[in-house]
Residue, then its C-alpha position, 0 to 999 in steps of 0.5 A: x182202091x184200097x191196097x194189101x201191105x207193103x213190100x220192104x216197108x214202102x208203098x203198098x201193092x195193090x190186091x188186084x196185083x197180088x192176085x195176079x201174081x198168085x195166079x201165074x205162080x199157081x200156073x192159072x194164067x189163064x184165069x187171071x180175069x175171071x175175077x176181075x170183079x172179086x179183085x176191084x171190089x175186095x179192100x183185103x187178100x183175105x176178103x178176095x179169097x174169101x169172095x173167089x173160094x165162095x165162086x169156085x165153090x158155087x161152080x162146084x155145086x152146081x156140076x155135084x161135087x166130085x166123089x170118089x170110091x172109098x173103104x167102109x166097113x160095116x156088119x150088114x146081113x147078107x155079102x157085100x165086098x170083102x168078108x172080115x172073119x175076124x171081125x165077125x167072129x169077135x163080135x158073134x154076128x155069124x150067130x145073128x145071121x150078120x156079117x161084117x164086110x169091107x166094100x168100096x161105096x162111092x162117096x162124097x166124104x172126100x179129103x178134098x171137099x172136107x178142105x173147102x168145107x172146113x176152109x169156108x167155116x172158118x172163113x165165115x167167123x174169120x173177122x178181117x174179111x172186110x175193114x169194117x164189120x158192120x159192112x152190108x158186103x160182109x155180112x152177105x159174105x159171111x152168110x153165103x160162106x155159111x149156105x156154102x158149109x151147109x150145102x156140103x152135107x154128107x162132109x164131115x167138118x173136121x180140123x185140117x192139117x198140112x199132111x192134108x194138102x200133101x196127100x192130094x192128087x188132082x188128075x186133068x179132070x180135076x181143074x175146077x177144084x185147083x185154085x179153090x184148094x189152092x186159096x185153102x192151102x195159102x190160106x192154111x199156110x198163114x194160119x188165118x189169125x184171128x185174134x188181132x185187127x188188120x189184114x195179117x193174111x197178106x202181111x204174113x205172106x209179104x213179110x215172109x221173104x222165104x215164102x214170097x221168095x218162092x211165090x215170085x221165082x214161080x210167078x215170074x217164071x210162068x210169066x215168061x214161059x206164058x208170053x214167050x210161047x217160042x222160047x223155052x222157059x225153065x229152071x235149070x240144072x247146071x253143072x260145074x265143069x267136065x271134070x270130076x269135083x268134091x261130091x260137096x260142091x253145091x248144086x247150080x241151078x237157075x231160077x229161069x233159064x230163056x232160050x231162044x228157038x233156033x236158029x237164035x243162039x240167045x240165052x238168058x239166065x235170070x236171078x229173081x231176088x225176092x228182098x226188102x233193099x235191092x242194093x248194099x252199103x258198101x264200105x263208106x256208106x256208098x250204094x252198091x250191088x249186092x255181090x252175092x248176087x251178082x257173083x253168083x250170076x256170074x257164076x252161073x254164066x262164066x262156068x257154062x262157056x265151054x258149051x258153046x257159043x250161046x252160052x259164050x255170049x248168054x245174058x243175065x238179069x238179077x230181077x228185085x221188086x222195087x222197094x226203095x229205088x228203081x233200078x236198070x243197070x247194064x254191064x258187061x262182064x268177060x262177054x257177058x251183059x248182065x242187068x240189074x233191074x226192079x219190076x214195081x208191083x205197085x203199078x197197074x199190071x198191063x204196065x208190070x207185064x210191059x216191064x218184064x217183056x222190055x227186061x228180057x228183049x235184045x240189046x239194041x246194037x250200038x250205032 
């Protein structure tokens, strides 16, 4: 299989694996192998998402896509709705036996769908969806992309912005249009360049720590709270003593925080780092842990203890992707064992998934 791009200048992560991740960042673990075919048969992010939005969108079509009630605003005979006097009296239509009215209609017009469709027509011109253009694959992908934009019709196509995506609302019943407007916002968020070759898509979104650096915080995050269904699973705030401090003093939380279920007093706090080199140069060259982020796991751990017993004994984990080494080094600091690991991306997933369960089980007792 063809792979996306590369993490910290190294081997590539494969499509399949970035797909995956999205989808327990986006909190769509379940769906994970819906796709499956879409992933094994797309050499490019761009193409996958591309393939996946046109299925989410056919299942859209299929059930009629949502509508909701908005304000028109019309001069019509008769009374419908509200009566703008104003508008009325400025433009004479009393006189004409016409009133101008303001009344909800029930629409398809909605923000929502001006999104997919205005995501699907820039896709079909969008001219990495597959390594080769001349590509059978593609030109039916680009021709399904454009039967799709034709079939939203009563949909204005009008450009998109980020202030778009920040005023959607999806209520419970709104599940099938989350991950086709999840691809148009990652989608938009890149950019979607066009004006040079290559997958710049993925290579915009791995090349972006800031960004990649949240997406695999989520990931890793849902992943536990996913498969470790007893245990609870989340960020948490914590505070830096009982007494009171400078109101300056930044603010401590954890990217994800395990605790067993009682009457277990395990506790796990985990750093994910989301970098291109897992460990620094110290001052002759020599290989060392990064001790930023050692020290601010440190922190988190040593500042807790007065809270009792579990957290007199909590565990830590500073988590990196591979990139140049793998990693798997425990130590032990004032009571605390603290690993420092890498998860390789590149691998198939059943085995990214078997290394993240492992990362987090007991330490076996010292015979």
């Amino acid at each position: 299989m063809n792979v996306a791009s590369t993490v910290g200048g190294q081997a590539s992560i494969p499509v399949r694996n970035i797909w995956h991740l999205l989808l327990y960042a986006w909190d769509f673990a379940d769906w994970k192998g819906r796709w499956s075919a879409e992933a094994e048969a797309s050499p490019t992010l761009l193409a996958l998402f591309a393939r996946v939005l046109a299925a989410t969108v056919r299942d859209l079509l299929r059930t009629q896509l949502a509508r909701t009630f908005l304000t028109r605003r019309e001069t019509i005979r008769g009374i419908r709705g509200r009566i703008e006097l104003g508008a009325s009296l400025r433009r004479l239509d009393l006189q004409a036996g016409r009133v101008h009215c303001a009344f909800a209609q029930l629409e398809v017009d909605t923000p929502r769908n001006r999104i997919l469709k205005a995501t699907l027509a820039r896709l079909s011109t969008d001219s990495r969806l597959e390594p080769a253009a001349t590509s059978d694959h593609v030109s039916e992908l680009r021709a399904e992309l454009r039967k799709l934009v034709r079939a939203f019709e009563g949909v204005k196509l009008v450009p998109i912005s980020t202030a778009d995506f920040g005023r959607l609302q999806l209520g419970r019943n709104d599940r099938s249009y989350a991950v086709p407007l999840a691809i148009c916002q990652l989608l938009h968020q890149l950019q979607m360049p066009t004006e040079h070759t290559g997958d710049h898509a993925i290579v915009a979104l791995l090349t972006d720590e800031m960004r990649m650096s949240t997406i695999y915080e989520t990931f890793v995050r849902n992943f536990y709270r996913v498969h470790l269904p007893e245990h609870a699973v989340r960020s948490e705030k914590l505070k830096w003593s009982d007494e009171p401090l400078s109101p300056f003093m930044p603010e401590m939380r954890t990217d994800i925080t395990i605790t067993a279920p009682a009457p277990h007093t395990r506790r796990v706090v985990i750093d994910t780092k989301f970098s291109s080199t897992t460990l620094a140069k110290g001052r002759h060259g020599s290989a060392k842990f990064k001790s930023g982020n050692l020290y601010q796991l440190y922190t988190y751990l040593r500042t807790q203890e007065h809270r009792g017993e579990a957290f007199r004994s909590a565990e830590g984990l500073l988590l990196y992707p591979t990139t140049t080494i793998e990693l798997n080094e425990t130590i032990v600091l004032q009571g605390h064992r603290i690993q420092l690991a890498t998860v390789d991306l590149r691998q198939p997933w059943q085995d990214i998934e078997a290394r993240l369960l492992t990362l987090v089980q007991p330490a076996k007792p010292a015979a």
